[in-house]
Backbone as a printed PyTorch tensor [residue, N CA C, xyz], in Angstrom:
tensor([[[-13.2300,   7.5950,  -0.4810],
         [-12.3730,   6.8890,   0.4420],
         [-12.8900,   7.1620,   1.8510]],

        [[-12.9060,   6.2300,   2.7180],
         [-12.9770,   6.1630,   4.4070],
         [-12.6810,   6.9000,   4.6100]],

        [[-12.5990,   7.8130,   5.9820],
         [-11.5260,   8.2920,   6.7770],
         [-10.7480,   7.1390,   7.0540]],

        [[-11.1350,   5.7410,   8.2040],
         [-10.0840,   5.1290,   7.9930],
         [ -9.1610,   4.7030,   7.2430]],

        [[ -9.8900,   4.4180,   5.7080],
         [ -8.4280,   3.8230,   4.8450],
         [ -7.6080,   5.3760,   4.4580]],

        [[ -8.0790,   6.6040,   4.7910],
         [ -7.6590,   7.7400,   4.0900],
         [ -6.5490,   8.0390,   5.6740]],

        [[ -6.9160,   7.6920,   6.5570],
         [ -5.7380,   7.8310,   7.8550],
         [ -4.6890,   6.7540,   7.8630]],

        [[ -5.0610,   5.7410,   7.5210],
         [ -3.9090,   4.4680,   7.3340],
         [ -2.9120,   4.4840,   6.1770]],

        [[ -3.4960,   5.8620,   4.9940],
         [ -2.9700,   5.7460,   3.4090],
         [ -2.2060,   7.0870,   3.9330]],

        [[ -2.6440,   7.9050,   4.8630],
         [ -1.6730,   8.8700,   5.0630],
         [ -0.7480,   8.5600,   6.0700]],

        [[ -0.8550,   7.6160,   7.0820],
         [ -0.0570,   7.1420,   7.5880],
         [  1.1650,   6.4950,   7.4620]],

        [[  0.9100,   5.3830,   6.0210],
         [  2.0850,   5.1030,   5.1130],
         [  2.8150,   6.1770,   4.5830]],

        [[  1.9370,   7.5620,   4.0560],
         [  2.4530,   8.2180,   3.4480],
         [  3.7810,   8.6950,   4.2530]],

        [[  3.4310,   8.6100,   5.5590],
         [  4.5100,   9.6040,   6.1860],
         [  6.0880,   8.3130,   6.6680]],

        [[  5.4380,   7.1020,   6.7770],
         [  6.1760,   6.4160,   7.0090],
         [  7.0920,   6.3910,   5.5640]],

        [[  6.8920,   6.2370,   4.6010],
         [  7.6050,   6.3670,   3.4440],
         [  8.3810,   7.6470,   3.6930]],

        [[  7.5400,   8.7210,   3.8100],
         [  8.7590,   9.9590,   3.9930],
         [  9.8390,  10.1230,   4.9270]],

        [[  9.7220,   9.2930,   6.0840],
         [ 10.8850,   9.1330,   6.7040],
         [ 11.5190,   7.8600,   5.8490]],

        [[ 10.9890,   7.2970,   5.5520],
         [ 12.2940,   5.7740,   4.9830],
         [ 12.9310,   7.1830,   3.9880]],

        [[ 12.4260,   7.6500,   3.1490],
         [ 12.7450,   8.5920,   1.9070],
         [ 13.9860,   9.4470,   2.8240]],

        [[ 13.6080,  10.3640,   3.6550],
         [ 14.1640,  11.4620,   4.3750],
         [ 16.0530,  10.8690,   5.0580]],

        [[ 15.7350,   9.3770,   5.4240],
         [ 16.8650,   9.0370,   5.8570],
         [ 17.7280,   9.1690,   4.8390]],

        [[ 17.0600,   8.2690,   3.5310],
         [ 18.0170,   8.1350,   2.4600],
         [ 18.8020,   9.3290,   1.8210]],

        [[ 17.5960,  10.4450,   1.8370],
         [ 18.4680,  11.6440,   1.6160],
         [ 19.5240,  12.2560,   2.4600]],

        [[ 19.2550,  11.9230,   3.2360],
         [ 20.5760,  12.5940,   4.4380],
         [ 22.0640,  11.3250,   4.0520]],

        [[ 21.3250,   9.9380,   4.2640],
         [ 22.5010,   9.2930,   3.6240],
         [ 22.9800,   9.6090,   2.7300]],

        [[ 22.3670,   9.8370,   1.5720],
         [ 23.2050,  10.0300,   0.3410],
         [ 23.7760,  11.4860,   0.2160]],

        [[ 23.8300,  12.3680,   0.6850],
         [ 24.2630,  13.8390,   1.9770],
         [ 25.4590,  13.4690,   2.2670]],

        [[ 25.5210,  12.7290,   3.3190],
         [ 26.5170,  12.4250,   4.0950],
         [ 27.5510,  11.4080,   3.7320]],

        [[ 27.3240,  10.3870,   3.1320],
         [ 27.8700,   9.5670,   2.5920],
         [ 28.2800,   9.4150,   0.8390]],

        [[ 28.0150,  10.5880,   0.3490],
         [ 28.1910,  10.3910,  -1.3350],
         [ 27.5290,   9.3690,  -2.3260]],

        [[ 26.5360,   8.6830,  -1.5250],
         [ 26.0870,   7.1540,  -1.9480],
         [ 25.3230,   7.9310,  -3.0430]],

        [[ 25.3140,   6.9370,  -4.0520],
         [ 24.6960,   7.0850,  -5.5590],
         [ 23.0890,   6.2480,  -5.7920]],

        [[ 23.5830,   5.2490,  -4.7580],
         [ 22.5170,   4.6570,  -4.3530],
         [ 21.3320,   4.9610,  -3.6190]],

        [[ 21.7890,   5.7330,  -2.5000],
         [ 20.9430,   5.9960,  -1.8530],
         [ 19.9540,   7.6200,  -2.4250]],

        [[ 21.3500,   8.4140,  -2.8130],
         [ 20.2130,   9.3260,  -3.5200],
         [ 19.7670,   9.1750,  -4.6540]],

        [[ 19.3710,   7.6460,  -5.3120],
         [ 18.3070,   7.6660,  -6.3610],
         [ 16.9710,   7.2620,  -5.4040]],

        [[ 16.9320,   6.1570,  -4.7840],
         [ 16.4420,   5.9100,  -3.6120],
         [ 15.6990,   7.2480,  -3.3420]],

        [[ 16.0440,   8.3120,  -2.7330],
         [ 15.8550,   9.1250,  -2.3600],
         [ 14.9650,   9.9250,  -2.8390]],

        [[ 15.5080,   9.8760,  -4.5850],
         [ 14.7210,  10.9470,  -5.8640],
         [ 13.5170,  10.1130,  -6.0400]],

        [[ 13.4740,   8.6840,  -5.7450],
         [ 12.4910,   8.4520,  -6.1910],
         [ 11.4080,   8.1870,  -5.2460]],

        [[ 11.6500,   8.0140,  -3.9080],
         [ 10.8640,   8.0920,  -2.5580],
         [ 10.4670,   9.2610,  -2.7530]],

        [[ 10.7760,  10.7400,  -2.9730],
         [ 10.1790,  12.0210,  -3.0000],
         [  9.4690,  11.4370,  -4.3120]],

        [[  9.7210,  12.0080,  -5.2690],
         [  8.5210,  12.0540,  -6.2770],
         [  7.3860,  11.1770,  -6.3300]],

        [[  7.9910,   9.6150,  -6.0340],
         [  6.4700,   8.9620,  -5.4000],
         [  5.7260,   9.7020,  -4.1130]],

        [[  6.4660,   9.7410,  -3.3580],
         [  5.5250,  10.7560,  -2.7270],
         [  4.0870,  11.7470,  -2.8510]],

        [[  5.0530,  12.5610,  -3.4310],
         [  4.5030,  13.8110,  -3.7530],
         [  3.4240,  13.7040,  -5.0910]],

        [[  3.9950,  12.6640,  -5.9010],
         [  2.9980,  11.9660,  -7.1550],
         [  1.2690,  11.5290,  -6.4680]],

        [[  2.0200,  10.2190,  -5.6710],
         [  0.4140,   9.7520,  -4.8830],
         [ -0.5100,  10.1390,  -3.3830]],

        [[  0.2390,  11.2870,  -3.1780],
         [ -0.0520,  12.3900,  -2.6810],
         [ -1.3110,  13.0840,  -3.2110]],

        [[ -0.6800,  13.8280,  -4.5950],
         [ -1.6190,  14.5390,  -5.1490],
         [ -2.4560,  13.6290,  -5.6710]],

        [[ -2.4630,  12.5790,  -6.2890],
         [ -3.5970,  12.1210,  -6.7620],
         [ -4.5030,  11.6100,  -5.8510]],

        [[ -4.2950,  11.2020,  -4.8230],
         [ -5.1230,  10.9200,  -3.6160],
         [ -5.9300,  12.2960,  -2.5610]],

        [[ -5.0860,  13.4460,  -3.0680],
         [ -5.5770,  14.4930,  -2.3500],
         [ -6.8130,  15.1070,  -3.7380]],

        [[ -6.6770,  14.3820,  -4.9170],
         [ -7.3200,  14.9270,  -6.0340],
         [ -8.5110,  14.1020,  -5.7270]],

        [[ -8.6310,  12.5810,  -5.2710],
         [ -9.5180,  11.7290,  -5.2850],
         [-10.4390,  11.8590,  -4.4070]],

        [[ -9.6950,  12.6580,  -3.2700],
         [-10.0100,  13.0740,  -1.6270],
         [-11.3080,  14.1200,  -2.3660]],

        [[-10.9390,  15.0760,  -2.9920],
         [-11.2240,  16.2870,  -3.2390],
         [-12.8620,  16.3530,  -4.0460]],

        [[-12.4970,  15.1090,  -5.0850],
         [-14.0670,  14.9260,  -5.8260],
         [-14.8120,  14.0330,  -4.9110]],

        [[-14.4590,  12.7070,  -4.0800],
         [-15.4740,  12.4380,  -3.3960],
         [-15.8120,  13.0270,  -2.0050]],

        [[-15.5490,  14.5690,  -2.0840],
         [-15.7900,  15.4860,  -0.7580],
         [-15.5120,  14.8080,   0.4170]],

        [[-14.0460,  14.2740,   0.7550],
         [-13.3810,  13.6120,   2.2080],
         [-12.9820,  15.0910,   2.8360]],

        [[-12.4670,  15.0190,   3.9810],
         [-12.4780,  15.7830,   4.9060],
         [-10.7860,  15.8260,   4.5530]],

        [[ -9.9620,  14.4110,   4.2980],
         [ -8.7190,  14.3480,   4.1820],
         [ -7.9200,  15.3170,   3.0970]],

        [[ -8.4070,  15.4040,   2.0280],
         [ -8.0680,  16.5070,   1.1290],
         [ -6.9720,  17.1260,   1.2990]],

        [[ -7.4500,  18.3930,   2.3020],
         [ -6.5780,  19.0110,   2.6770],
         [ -5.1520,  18.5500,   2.8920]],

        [[ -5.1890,  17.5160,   3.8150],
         [ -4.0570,  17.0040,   4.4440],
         [ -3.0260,  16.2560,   3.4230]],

        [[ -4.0390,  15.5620,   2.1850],
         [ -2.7400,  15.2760,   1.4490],
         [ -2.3530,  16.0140,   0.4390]],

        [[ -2.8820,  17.0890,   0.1700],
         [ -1.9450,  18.0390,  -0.2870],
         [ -1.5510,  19.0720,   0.4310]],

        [[ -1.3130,  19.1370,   1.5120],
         [ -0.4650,  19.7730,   2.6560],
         [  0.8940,  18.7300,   2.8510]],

        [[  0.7910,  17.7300,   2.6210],
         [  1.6570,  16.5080,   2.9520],
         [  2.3390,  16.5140,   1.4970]],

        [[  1.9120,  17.1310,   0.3890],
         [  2.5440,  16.8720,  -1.1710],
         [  3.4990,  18.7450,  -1.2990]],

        [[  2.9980,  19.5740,  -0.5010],
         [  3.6160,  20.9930,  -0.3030],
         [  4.9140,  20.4910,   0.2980]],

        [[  4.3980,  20.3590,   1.8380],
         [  5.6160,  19.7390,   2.6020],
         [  7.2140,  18.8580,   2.1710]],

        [[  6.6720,  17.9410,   1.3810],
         [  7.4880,  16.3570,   0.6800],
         [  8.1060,  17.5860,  -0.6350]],

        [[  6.9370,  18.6670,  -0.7940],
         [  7.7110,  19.4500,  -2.1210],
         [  8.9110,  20.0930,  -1.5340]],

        [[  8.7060,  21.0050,  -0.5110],
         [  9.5790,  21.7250,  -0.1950],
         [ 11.1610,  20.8590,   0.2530]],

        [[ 10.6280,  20.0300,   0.7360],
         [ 12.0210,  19.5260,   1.3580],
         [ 12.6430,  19.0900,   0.0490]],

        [[ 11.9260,  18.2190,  -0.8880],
         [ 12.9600,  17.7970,  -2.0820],
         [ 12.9690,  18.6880,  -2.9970]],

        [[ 12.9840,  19.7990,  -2.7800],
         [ 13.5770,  21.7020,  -3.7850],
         [ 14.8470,  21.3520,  -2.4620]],

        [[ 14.8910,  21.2240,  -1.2280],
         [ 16.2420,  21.1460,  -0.4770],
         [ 17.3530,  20.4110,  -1.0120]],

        [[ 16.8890,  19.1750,  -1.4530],
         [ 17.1900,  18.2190,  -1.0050],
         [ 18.4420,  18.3530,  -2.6930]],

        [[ 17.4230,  18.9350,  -3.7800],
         [ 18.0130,  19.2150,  -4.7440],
         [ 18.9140,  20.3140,  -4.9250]],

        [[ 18.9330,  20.9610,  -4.1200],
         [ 19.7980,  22.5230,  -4.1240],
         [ 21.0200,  21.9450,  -3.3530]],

        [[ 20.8260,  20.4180,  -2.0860],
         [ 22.2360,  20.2310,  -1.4350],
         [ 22.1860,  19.6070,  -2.7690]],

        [[ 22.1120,  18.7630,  -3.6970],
         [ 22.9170,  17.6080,  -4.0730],
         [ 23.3420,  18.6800,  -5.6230]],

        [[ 22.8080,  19.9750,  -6.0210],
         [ 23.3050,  20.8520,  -7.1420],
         [ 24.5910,  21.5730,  -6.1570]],

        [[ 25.0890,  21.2400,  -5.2070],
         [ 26.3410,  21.9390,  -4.2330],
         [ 26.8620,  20.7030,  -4.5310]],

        [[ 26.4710,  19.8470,  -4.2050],
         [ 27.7030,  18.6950,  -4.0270],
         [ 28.4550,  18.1610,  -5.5300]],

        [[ 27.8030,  18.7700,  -6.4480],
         [ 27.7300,  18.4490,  -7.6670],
         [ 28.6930,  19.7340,  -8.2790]],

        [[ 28.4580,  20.8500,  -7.7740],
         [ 29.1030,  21.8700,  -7.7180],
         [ 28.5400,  22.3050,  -9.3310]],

        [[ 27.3970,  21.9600,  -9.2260],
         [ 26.5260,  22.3480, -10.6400],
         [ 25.8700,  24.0050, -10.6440]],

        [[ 26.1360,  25.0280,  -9.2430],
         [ 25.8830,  25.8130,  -9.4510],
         [ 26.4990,  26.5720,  -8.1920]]])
């Protein structure tokens, strides 16, 4: 991959994580059922074509690599959050 198409593919990436990030706070704040599937599934796509792009990065020796699995850590950590608020709201633990 380019650097350019590998800066424009991480660029979406992050734009998705905010569309994703809102939804989780909506469905937070608002109880929406909707929005936190939305949500579950904006993270795991994420973090899914993340890694495989940071895997693709990795065998054709890009410089980007790093960054998208720094960007698949990141998208991880917040949705381990994101799941610990909605196991409270659930009162599942």
């Amino acid at each position: 991959m380019e650097t350019r198409n590998g800066l424009i593919t991480l660029g979406i990436f992050v734009l998705l994580f905010a569309f994703t990030f809102v939804f989780c706070l909506e469905a937070l704040a608002l109880s929406s059922t909707l929005y936190g599937v939305l949500a579950m599934i904006g993270f795991v796509v994420s973090i899914a074509t993340a890694l495989f792009y940071g895997f693709i990065s990795k065998q054709n020796g890009d410089a980007l690599a790093p960054w998208f699995n720094t960007y698949a850590l990141v998208v991880g950590i917040i949705f381990v959050w994101y799941l610990t608020r909605v196991g409270t709201a659930f009162r599942w633990w």
